[in-house]
C-alpha atoms as one frame of an Amber mdcrd trajectory, in Angstrom:
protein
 -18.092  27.077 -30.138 -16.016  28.191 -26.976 -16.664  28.804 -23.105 -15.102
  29.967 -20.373 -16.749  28.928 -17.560 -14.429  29.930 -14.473 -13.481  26.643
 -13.061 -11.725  24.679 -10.053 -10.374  21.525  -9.470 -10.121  20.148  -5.877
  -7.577  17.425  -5.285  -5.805  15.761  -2.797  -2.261  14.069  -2.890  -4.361
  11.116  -1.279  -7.868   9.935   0.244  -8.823  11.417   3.058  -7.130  14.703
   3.160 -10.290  16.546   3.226 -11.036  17.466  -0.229 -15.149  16.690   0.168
 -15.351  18.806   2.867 -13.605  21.429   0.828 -15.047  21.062  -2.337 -18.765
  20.723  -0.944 -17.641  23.486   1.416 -16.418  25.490  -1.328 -19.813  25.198
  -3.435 -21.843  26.159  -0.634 -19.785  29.286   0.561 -19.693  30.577  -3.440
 -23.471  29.622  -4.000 -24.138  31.924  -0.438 -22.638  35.011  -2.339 -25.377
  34.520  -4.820 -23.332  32.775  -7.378 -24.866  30.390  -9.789 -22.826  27.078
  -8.927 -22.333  23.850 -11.011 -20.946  20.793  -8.860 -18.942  18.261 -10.764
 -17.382  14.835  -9.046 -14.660  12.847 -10.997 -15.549   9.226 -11.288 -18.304
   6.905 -10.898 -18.862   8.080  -6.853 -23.055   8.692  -6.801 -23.053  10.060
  -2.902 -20.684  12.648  -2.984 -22.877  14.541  -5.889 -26.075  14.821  -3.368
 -23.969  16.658  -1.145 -22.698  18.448  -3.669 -26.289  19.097  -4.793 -27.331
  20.358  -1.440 -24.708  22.806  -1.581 -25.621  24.412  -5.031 -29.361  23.628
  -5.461 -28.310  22.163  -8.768 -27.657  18.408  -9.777 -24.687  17.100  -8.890
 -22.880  15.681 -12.456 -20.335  13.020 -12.787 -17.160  13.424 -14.834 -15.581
   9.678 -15.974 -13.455   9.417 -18.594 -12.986   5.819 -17.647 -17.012   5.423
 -18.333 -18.153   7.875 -20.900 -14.642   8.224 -22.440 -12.612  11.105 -22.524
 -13.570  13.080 -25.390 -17.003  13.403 -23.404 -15.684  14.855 -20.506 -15.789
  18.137 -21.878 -19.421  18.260 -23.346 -20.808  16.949 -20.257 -18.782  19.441
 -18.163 -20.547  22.174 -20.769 -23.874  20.731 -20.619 -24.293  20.568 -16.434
 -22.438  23.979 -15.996 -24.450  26.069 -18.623 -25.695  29.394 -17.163 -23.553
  28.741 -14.096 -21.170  31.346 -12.336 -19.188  28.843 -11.849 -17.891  25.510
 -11.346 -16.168  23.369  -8.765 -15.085  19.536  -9.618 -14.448  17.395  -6.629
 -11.312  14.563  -7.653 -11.125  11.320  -6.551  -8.337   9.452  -4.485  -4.771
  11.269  -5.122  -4.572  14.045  -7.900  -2.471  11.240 -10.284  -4.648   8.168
  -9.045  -6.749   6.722 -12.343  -8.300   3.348 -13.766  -5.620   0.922 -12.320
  -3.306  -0.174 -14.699  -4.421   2.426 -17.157  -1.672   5.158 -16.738  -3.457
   8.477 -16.157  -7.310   7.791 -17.503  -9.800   8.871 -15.945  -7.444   9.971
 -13.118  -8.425  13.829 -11.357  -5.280  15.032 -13.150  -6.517  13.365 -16.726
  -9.861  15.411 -15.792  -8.470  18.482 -15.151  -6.386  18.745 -18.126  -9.564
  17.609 -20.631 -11.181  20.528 -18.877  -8.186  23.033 -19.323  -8.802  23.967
 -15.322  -6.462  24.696 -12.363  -6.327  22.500  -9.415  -6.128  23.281  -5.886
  -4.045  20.862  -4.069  -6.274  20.144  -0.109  -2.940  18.949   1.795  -3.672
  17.172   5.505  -0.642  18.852   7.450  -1.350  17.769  10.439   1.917  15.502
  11.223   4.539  17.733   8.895   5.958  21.619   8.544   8.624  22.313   6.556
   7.704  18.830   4.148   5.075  20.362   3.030   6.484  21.961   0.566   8.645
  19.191  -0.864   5.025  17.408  -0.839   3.230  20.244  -2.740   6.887  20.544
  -5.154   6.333  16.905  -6.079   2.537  17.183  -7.188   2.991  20.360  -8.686
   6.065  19.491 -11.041   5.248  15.685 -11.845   2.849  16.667 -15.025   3.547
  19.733 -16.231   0.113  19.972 -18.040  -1.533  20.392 -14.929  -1.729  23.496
 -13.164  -1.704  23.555  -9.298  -2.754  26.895  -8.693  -3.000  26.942  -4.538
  -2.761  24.911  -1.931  -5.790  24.357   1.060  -3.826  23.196   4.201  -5.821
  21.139   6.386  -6.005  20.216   9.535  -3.771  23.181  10.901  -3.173  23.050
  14.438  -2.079  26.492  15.746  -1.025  29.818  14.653   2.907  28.910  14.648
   2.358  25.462  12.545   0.805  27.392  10.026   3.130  30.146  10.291   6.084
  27.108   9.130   3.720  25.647   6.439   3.921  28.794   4.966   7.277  30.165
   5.156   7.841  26.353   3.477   5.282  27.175   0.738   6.861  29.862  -0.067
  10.055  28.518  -1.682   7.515  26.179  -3.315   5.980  28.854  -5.320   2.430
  27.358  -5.005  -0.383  30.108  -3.148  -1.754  29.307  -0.053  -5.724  29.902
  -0.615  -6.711  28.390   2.347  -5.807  27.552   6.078  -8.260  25.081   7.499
  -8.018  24.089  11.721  -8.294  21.470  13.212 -11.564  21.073  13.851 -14.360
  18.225  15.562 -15.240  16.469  12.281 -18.412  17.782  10.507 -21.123  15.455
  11.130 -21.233  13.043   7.739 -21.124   9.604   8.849 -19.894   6.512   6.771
 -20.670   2.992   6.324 -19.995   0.161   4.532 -19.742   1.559   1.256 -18.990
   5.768   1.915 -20.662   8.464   3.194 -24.579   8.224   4.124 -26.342   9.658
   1.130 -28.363  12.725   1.587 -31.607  11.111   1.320 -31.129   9.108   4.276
 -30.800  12.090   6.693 -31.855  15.076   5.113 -31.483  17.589   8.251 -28.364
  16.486   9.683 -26.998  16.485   6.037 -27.852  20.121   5.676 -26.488  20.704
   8.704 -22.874  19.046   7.683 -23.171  21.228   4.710 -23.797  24.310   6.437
 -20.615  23.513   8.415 -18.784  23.038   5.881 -19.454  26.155   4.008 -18.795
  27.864   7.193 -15.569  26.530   7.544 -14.496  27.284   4.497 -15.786  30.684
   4.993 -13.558  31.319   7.693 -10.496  29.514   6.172 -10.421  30.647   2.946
  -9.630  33.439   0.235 -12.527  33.176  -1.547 -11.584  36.331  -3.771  -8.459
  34.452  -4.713 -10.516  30.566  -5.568 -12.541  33.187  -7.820  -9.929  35.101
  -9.210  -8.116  31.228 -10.409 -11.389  29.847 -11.661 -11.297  32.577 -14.008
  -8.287  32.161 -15.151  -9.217  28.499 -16.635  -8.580  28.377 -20.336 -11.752
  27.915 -22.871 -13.354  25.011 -23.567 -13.708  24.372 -27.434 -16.967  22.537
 -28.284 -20.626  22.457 -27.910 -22.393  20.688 -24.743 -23.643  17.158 -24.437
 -26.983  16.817 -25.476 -29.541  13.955 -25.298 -30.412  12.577 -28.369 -34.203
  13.414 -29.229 -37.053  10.482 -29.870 -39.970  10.113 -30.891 -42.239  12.362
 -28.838 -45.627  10.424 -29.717 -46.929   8.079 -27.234 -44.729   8.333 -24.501
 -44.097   6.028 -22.654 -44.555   6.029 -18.827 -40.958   4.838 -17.363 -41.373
   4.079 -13.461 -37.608   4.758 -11.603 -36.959   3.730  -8.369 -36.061   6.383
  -5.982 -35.948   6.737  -1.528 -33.839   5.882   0.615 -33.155   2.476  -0.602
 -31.683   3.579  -4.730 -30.299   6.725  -4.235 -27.663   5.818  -7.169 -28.262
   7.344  -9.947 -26.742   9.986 -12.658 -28.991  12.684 -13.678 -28.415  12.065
 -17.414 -29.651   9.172 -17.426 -33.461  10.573 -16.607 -32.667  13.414 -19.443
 -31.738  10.375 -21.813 -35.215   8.651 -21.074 -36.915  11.870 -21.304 -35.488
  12.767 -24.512 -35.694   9.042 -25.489 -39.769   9.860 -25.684 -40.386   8.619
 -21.903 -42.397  10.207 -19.269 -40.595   9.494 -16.304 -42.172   9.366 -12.747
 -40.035   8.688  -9.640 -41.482   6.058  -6.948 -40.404   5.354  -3.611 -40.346
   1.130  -2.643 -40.173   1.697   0.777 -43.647   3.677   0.774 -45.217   3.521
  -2.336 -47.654   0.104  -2.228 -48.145   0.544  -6.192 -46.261   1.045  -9.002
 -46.828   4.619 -10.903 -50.207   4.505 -13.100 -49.550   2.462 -16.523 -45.946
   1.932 -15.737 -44.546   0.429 -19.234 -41.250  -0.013 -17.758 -38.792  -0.074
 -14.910 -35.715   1.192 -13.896 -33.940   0.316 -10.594 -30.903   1.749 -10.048
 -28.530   1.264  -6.883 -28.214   1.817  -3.566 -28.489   0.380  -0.486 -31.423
  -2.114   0.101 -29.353  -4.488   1.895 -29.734  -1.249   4.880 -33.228  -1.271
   4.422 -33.982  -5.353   3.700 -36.564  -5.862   5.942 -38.808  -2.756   4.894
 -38.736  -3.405   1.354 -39.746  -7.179   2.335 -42.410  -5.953   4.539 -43.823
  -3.856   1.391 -45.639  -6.927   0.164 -47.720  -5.280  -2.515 -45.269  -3.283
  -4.046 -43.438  -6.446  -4.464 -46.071  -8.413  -6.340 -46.773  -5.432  -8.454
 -42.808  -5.452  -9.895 -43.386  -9.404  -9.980 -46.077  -9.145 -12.170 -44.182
  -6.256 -14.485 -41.747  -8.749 -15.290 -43.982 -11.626 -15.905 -45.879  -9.759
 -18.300 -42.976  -8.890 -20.362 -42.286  -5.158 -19.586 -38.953  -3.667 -19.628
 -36.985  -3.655 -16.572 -33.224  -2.281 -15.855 -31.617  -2.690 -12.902 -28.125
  -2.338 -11.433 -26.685  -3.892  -8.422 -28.974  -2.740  -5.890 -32.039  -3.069
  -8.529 -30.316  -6.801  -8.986 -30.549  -7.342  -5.100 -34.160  -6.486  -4.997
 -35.604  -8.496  -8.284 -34.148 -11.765  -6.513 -35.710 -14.056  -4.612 -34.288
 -13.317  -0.916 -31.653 -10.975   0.613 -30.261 -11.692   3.703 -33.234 -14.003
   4.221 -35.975 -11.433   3.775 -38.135 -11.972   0.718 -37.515  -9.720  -1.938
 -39.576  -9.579  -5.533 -38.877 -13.131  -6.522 -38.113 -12.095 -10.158 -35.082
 -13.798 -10.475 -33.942 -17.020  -9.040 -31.491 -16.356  -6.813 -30.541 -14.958
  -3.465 -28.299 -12.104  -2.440 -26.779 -11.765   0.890 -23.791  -9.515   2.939
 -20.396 -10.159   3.109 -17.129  -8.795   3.810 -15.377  -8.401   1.075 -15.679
  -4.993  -0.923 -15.881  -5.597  -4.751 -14.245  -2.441  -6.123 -13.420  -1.483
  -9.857 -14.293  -0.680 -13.390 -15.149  -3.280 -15.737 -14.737  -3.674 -19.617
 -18.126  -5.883 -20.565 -19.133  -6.951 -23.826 -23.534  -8.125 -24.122 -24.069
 -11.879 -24.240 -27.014 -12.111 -25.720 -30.068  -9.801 -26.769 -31.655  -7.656
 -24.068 -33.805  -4.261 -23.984 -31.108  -2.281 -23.225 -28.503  -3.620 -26.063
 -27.994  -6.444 -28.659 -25.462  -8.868 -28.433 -22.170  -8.029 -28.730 -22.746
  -3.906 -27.636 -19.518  -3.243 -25.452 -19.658  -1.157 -22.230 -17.626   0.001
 -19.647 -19.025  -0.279 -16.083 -18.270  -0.500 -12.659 -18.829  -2.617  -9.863
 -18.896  -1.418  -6.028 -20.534  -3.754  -2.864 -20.521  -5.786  -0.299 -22.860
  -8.670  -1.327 -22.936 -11.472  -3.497 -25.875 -12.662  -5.433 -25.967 -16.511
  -6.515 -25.899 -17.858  -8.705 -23.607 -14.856 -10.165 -25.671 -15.166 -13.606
 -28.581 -16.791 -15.148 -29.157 -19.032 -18.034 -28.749 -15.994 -20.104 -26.400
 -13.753 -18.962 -26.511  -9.690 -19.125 -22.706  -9.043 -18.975 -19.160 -10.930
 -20.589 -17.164  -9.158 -17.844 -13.360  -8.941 -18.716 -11.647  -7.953 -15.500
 -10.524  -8.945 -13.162 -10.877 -12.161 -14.405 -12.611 -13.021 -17.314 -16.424
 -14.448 -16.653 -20.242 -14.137 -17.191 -22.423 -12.049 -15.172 -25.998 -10.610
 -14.362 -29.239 -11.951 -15.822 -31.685 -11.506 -18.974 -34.730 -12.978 -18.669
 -37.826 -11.877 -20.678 -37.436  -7.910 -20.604 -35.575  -8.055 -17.469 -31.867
  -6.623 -17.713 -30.094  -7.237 -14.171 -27.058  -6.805 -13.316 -23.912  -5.901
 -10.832 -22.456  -3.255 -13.057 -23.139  -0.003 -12.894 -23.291   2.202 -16.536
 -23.224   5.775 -17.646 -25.639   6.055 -20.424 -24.283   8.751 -22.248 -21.494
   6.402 -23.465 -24.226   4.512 -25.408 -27.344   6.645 -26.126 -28.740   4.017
 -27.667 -29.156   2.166 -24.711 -31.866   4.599 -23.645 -33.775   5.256 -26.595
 -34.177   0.752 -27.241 -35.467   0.797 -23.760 -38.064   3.481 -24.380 -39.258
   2.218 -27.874 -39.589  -1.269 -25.593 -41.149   0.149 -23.355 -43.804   1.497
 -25.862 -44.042  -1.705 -28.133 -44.507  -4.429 -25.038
């Protein structure tokens, strides 16, 4: 089986140079001309897909060849573009930037070759001219497997710097598909970890994505990005699917959702709901109860540590996800989840499930993980290995119960998260179509407790 979805990359030869204003910007101009639009993001980054999400009116799918492995790249490409127009695939960090010390995996270039597509290279020119194109040269000639196809300059200050960024572009032999202005920032404010997701301000974030499409709009050869998506090789292979269950008895599956655990990849519902799970969305900042017969619990991340004091205040909400665990149920959770099944965070009561207390600090903890299953848990037997990663700002401690959920490799080799009954808590963060399995023990848990 082959497809040919028409296809874009958007890189950057670093952070910052604009390429999520361009890529959302992109999505949201393309899906105004009545194109069917499938939003991708390269690596494990959960905010930048809601945005993406709000452009296109379709989920917004993760692409990690560091997590899933490359050879899935592809098939979950296929699976979240089918029917689409289109496709656009935000990158992460610089175009060459991976998995540190892990050569090219799971790098935006890596991704773009797995998915045969041409990248266009968002270059922040606002302190160079003729450079440029010595710049744009060096990205475009390091691998030759990748295919720059244009350039988006950014942050273009007047009509003669961009007439010198193009005369320089020229000898470069790499398009210029896009002339961006300087311009008052669009309105998507940042915090501690990243952009504010979508959920938490659902206006203004329209807004910023309205702006962005506009801006692209006006800056942009939109003909041309179409004409280049097109010319994307095909894509041998049939799309990721999730494995089918038993569809008897399903099993209600209660997943955290709000403003508080806004972290979460869309195939991991489909792999419940295949999995024989009937999977109902609750909100722990409003909701007082958990959904009606609840067999088991997912709790994903996010940011409670923002919202601490509401989720304490929701007293009854708490006692019901107490009780869950004490009765046995199954219950995931990852890093946020963690924070809010221990005792206390930042000295506001949480759900007391595990024995320990999470707080804020400084220090970011940033990376993937290799882990390997300690012991027995519902979501793997001992000995299952995973890849994960770990991104916050807060410590829990102790860093791991009696019986740990995680053997954590790097950066230094050591035990983390907790099992406990059917709880599974942890830090790390894990893409369940790397491990199917994972899914469908949880859901035959959840209808055997």
């Amino acid at each position: 089986m082959t497809s040919s979805v028409p296809r874009l990359v958007i890189a950057a030869p670093s952070s910052g140079s604009g390429k999520t204003t361009v890529a959302t910007g992109l999505m949201a101009a393309f899906a105004a001309r009545g194109l069917a639009v499938s939003p991708h993001k390269v690596g494990p980054d959960y905010i930048d897909p809601g945005y993406h999400a709000l452009a296109t009116g379709r989920a917004g799918r993760n692409l990690d060849a560091y997590l899933c492995g490359p050879e899935l790249v592809a098939p979950l490409f296929l699976h979240g573009a089918r029917g689409c127009d289109i496709a656009v695939v935000e990158g992460v960090m610089g175009l060459y930037d991976g998995a540190a010390g892990e050569g090219e995996l799971a790098s935006t270039a890596h991704v773009a070759k797995l998915l045969r597509a041409p990248v266009v290279l968002v270059v922040d020119a606002s302190s160079q001219s003729r450079s440029v194109a010595a710049l744009v040269h060096g990205f475009a000639s390091w691998d030759p497997e990748v295919r720059v196809g244009g350039v988006i300059l950014n942050k273009v200050a007047s009509d003669r710097h961009e007439e010198l960024l193009r005369e320089a572009l020229d000898q470069a032999g790499v398009p210029v598909l896009g002339v961006l202005r300087r311009v008052p920032q669009v309105d998507t404010p940042s915090r501690h970890l990243g952009l504010v997701p979508v959920a938490e301000r659902r206006s203004d974030a329209v807004n910023a994505v309205t702006a962005m499409a506009a801006q692209v709009e006006r800056g942009c050869d939109l003909e041309a990005l179409l004409g280049l998506a097109r010319s994307a090789g095909a894509l041998s292979g049939a799309p990721w699917e999730a494995p089918l269950g038993p569809t008897q008895k399903r099993a209600v599956v209660a997943v955290a959702g709000g403003s508080a655990f806004t972290f979460s990849y869309a195939e991991h519902t489909e792999l419940l709901t295949a999995a024989g799970a009937e999977v109902v969305t609750f909100d722990p900042l409003r909701d007082e109860q958990l959904p009606e017969n609840a067999a088991g619990l997912v709790i994903g991340g996010g940011f409670p540590e923002v919202y601490a004091a509401e989720l304490s205040a929701n007293e009854p909400l708490r006692k019901a996800v107490a009780e869950l665990a004490l009765s046995g149920a199954p219950i995931a959770a990852e890093c946020a989840g963690l924070l809010y099944l221990s005792r206390e965070l930042d000295g506001q009561p949480m759900c007391g499930v595990l024995d320990a207390a999470a707080r804020m600090t400084q220090r970011l903890t940033l990376g993937y993980r290799d882990a390997v299953a300690v012991g027995d848990s519902v979501l793997a037997v001992a000995g299952t290995r995973m890849r994960g990663h770990e991104f916050h700002r807060t410590v829990v401690e102790p860093g791991a119960g009696a019986a740990p959920a995680w053997g954590v490799r790097a950066p230094v080799r050591r035990v983390e998260g907790f099992v406990q009954q059917g709880v599974h808590a942890s830090y790390l963060h894990t893409h369940w179509a790397s491990r199917p399995g994972v899914a469908r023990r949880f859901v035959e848990r959840c209808r055997t407790s």
